[in-house]
Phi, psi and omega in degrees: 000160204204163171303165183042043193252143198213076188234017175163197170252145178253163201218101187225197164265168178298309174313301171331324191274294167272006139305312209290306185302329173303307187283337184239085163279019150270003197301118167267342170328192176227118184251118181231102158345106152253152193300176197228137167063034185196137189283146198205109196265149174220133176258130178292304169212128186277336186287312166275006183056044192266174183169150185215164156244141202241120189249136181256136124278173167284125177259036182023103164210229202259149168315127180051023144303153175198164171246169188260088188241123198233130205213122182165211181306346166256029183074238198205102162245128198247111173247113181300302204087179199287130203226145154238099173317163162190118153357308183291352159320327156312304176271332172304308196269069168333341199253322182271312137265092176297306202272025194271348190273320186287321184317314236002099182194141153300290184320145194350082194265357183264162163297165168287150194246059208314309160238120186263134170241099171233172183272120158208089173303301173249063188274031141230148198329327186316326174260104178241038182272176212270213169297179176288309213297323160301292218296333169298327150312316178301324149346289187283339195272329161282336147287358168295309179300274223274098228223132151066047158267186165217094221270125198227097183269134208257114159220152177253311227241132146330358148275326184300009176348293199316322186286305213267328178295337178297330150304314200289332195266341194257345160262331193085036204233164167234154184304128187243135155234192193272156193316315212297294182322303220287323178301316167289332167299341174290332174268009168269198187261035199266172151266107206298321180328331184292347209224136181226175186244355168246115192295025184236016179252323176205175206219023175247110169228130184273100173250171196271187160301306186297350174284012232264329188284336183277295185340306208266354188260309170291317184243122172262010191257062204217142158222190190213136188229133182253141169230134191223120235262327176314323195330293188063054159199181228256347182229163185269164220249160194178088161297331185206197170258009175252322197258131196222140172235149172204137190306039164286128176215177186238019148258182188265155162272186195296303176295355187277290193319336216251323186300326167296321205276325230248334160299352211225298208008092190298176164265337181244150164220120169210131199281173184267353165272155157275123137304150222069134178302333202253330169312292150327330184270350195284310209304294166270133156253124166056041173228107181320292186315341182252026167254027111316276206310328160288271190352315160252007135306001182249325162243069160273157164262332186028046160326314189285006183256002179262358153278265199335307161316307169262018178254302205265310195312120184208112186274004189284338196274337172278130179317163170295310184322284209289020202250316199270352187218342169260000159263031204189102211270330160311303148321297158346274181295004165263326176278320183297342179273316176329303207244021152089025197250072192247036195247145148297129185327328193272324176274357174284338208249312196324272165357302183288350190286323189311303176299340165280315164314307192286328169290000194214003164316304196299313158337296193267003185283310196287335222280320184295127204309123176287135199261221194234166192167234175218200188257020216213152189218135184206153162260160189247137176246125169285141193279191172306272194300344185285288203311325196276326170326300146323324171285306214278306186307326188274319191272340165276017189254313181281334172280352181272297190314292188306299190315325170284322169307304184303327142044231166292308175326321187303278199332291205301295198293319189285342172280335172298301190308326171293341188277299180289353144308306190282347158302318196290309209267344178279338187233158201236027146309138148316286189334304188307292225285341185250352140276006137306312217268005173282333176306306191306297205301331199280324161315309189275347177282342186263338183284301174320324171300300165301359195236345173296313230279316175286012156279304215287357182255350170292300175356275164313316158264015168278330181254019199250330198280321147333284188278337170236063188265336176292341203248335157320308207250347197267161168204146145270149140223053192277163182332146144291121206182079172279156193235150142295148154283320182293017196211142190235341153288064193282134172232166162291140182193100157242176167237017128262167203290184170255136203266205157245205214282328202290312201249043173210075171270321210216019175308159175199150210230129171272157180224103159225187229228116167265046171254089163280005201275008198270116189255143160047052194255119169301138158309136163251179192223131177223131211244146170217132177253201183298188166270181187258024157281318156311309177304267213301245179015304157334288202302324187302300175310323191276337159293312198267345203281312176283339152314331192274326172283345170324285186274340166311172184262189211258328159307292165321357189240351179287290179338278184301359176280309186309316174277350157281294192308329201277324155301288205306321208277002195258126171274149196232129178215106157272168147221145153317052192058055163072332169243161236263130169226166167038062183258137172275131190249172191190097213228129194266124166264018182301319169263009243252307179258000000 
């Protein structure tokens, strides 16, 4: 996201809403605040009357963290987001357990839940670190040690606010950040009063990690304490008497996590990290500042979400609702032709890059080194046999791009099919097993379809090799000189002056494509010979040339071949009272593919 970023309406909490505006105040969207703990419908489409209702909780994470429970045509689905669970939730969240004081039970104490997406970052036994409330004790307990000291507390990241006021109120003291934070921190619900921006105002200060080594380096009357979830461990860590880590994290730890799912017991359970390095990498997509954050999140093991699946899952618990429209992929796609939705996630992020290259091509266009040439910009009409050349060239670029897409499609469908075996043959429901085997079939009917779609392109180039085989069987190697392929409208583009006819013998001409918007188009190598005065002249020399090797000895004629090869390969563009007549066109397919 970005300043002028428009692509739809965003729907968050209010805090959330003046962050966004703090960090982007050019955002054009249309950004809309929901209540918290309270039902809030969005209509979808006024025409077809479609509309769901959405209730936000709080996700004790971060400031205008919330969690997501969305109810309507698709059943009852609850998406956490990044979350740190707490037991009071039992009593506090009246809409997700109303009945939990009548239950006394843990185990599924919530309403039903057709599908839980939840966070699990540490979704293994392995993370045991404690509550907030220890480590904030662990805290008062080092600052206690080190007396008249001046305390640096390491956060990179927006949410631990909640931790340094609870210092501030238990010392007395104020908080020093940096300009940027104290603007964000005015737009939460926090009290800016706790916080100042001079540091001679207070004597806890929130720096980022990376300063943390000069700070402590410059000032020796300093410590430094980074709180963190990577930590793991039930006490805090002291590498030296300046340096302290302690186990603060915004996530749940394994028992939180495992006490929520078992409180839920969903009919679908699915995390919100994807398994696999490239699946983990689909949650941020194209958000720079978080790839540390995936990178370690690739060697989690997450033992623990495939025992959450079978101990908590329980599919006898989905609703009709949702039985009839997230297992029933026609629908799917019928409500998606409704509310107008027919691109796919992967052809939406194309389409905008597209749409972004062509607004900021000219930009980067003036940006580009200017190549060598004459001074003159004139267009060339291409004969008949250049333009099928050209053609030939175009329809074998689109058919190597349809191939690679079908591809990846192939790939894709054989990892779905490995999944839903291991799905098929691991559960012994009827129900679950005869709505694998509708998957599988469905499935195998989309593999068949691919393996049509890869005939028909073998097809097509058996018959693209037909009809253009003089162009197949042929190679070049002429002078460097590039064309766009995607543009047929090849122009002239130099940078020197014009010369006359007598000194412009050994001139060389650029040729490039004014489509600068044609992405990732392979370059061609394009040759221009003389006029057909230069031809006749041409022919005449390689006559005499060859008289001469006729009667020469077998050394001389070794010489003179050698000096005919090294004149063809040299390009000649006279001109003609300024302009191009009777070009020979010659095009190296070395690059071509």
């Amino acid at each position: 996201m970005s300043n002028g970023w428009n692509y739809g309406k965003i729907y968050c909490s209010r805090i959330t809403r003046q962050i966004l505006f703090n960090k982007f105040p050019g955002l054009q969207a249309e950004v809309i605040p929901l209540e918290l703990d309270k039902p809030n419908k969005i209509v979808l489409n006024e025409e077809n009357n479609i509309e769901i209702t959405v209730y936000l909780f709080d996700a004790n994470h971060c400031a205008g963290a919330v969690m997501f429970l969305f109810e309507g045509y698709m059943g009852r689905i609850l998406h956490t987001g990044d979350i740190r669970f707490s037991p009071t939730w039992f009593y506090e969240n009246k809409i997700l357990y109303p009945d939990y004081e009548q239950k006394k039970t843990t185990k599924q104490s919530s309403i039903q839940i057709d599908e839980l997406i939840f966070d699990n970052t540490f979704c293994d036994p392995v993370f045991k670190f404690p509550a907030r409330e220890e480590v904030y004790n662990m805290i008062i307990e080092i600052i206690l040690k080190n007396p008249n000291k001046r305390v640096l507390i390491c956060i990179d990241s927006i949410g631990k606010e909640e931790l340094v006021i609870s210092l501030a109120e238990k010392f007395q003291t104020l908080v020093v950040v940096n300009e940027e934070r104290f603007q964000a921190i005015r737009c939460m619900d926090f009290n800016a009063s706790y916080f100042t921006t001079n540091r001679d105002e207070g004597w806890i200060e929130i720096i980022r990690k990376g300063d943390r080594n000069e700070r402590l380096k410059n000032d020796p009357n300093t410590i430094a304490i980074t709180a963190t979830g990577w930590a793991n461990c039930s006490r805090y860590i002291s590498p030296d008497d300046r340096n302290y880590i302690v186990p603060y994290s915004l996530h749940s730890n394994y028992e939180e996590i495992e006490l929520f799912v078992m409180s839920i017991c969903p009919g679908i359970l699915r995390p919100v990290v994807l398994q696999g390095p490239q699946k983990k990498a689909e949650k941020i997509n194209n958000i720079v500042q978080f790839s540390s954050y995936m990178i370690s999140l690739m060697h989690i093991k997450q033992r623990g979400l495939d025992f959450f699946m079978e101990q908590y899952q329980n599919r006898e618990c989905l609703s009709e609702n949702y039985k009839n429209f997230m297992e029933n992929p026609e629908k799917q796609r019928d409500l998606n032709r409704k509310l107008c939705i027919e691109l796919s996630e992967e052809q939406i992020s194309t389409q905008n890059s597209i749409l972004f290259d062509q607004k900021y091509s000219n930009q980067y266009g003036k940006n580009r080194p200017k190549k060598y040439g004459a001074s003159i910009s004139q267009s060339v009409q291409l004969d008949d046999k250049q333009q099928d050349l050209i053609k030939y060239i175009k329809q074998k670029q689109d058919l190597k791009l349809k191939e690679i897409e079908i591809k990846k499609k192939e790939i894709y469908i054989n990892q779905v099919q490995e999944q839903l075996e291991q799905m098929y043959k691991g559960n012994e429901q009827k129900e679950f097993s005869s709505n694998h085997k509708q998957r599988l079939e469905k499935n195998k009917e989309d593999m068949d379809q691919v393996q049509s779609q890869i005939e028909d392109i073998q097809n097509e180039k058996i018959q693209l090799k037909r009809n253009f085989q003089q162009y197949e069987e042929k190679s070049y190697n002429d002078q460097e000189l590039n064309i766009d392929v995607k543009s047929c409208n090849v122009i002239f583009e130099a940078t020197q002056e014009q010369k006359s006819t007598q000194e412009s013998d050994k001139e060389c001409y650029i040729v490039q494509s004014p489509d600068l918007n044609a992405k990732k188009i392979p370059k061609m190598r394009i040759n221009f010979s003389s006029t057909i005065e230069n031809q006749q002249q041409e022919q005449k020399n390689q006559q005499d040339k060859a008289y001469l090797i006729k009667n020469q000895s077998k050394k001389n004629q070794h010489d003179d071949t050698q000096k005919q090869n090294k004149n063809h390969k040299q390009v000649v563009i006279k001109e003609k009272q300024g302009l191009f007549s009777d070009m020979r066109l010659r095009l190296d397919f070395s690059e071509c593919i």
